[in-house]
C-alpha positions in Angstrom: 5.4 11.4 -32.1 6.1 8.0 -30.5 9.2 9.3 -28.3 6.3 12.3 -26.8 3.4 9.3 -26.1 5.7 7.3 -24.7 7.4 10.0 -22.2 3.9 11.4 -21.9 2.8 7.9 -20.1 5.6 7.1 -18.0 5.7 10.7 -16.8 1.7 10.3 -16.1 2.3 7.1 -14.1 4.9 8.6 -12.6 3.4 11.6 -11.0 0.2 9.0 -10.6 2.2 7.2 -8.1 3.9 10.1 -6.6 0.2 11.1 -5.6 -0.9 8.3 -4.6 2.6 7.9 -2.1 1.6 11.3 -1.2 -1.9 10.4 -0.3 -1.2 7.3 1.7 1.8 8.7 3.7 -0.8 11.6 4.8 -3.2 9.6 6.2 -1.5 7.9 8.7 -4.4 7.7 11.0 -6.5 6.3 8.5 -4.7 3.2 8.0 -4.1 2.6 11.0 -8.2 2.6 12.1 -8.6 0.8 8.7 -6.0 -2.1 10.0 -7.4 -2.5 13.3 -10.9 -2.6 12.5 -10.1 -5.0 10.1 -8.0 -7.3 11.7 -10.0 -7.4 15.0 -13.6 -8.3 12.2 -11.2 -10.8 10.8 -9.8 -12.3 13.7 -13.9 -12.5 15.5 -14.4 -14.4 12.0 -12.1 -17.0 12.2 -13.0 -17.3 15.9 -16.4 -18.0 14.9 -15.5 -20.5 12.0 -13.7 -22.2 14.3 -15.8 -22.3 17.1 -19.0 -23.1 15.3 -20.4 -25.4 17.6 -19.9 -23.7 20.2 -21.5 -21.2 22.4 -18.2 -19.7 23.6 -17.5 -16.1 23.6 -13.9 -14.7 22.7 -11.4 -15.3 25.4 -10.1 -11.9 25.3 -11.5 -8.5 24.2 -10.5 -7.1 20.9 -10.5 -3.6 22.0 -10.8 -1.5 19.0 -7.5 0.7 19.7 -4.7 -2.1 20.4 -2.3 -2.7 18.3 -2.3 -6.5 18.9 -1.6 -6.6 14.4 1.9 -4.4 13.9 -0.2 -2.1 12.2 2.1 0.7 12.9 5.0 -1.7 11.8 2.7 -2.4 8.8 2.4 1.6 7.9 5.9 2.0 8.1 6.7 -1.1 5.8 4.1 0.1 3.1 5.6 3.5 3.3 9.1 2.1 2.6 7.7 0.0 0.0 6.0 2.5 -1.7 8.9 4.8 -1.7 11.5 2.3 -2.9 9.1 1.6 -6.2 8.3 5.0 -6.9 12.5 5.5 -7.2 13.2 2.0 -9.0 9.8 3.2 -11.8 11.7 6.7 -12.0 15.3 5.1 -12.5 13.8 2.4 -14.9 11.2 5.1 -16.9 14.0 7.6 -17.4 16.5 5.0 -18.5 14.2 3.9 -21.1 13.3 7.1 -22.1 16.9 7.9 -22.8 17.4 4.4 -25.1 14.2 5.2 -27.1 15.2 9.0 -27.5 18.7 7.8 -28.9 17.1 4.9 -30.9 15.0 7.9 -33.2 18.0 10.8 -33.3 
């Protein structure tokens, strides 16, 4: 009964994080609004903080569709990311699996 809860969870985290790789990588549009919009409100912040004496305005426009943050370099990082731990939590959950398996034949 152990061996099943045990395989049961790992597979459950397993396909949680295959869905939620799945998810991410198909809203690639998403993210990338999601960066810039929050880059460009964090970067007018620290302007401000900066600047809080001051009447200036922003040298330069943050236009809402430049990439001035690597977002799209960001996307592709978080996708390899993603992918590499979903394979290492498979190689390490089915490893164990096998050890506990062999521990209660």
């Amino acid at each position: 009964m152990t061996v099943f809860a045990i395989t049961a969870n790992a597979i459950a985290v397993l396909i949680v994080t295959l869905v939620n790789f799945i998810f991410f990588a198909s809203d690639k549009s998403g993210f990338y609004d999601w960066c810039i919009s929050s880059s460009t409100s964090y970067m007018t912040d620290v302007y401000h903080q900066i600047n809080s004496n001051s009447t200036e305005v922003l040298p330069i426009s943050l236009e809402s569709k430049e990439d001035y943050y690597n977002c799209q370099r960001l996307f592709e990082d978080e996708i390899k990311w993603s992918f590499v731990c979903f394979a290492v939590m498979t190689v390490v959950y089915v490893r164990q699996n096998d050890r506990i398996c062999s521990v209660f034949r």
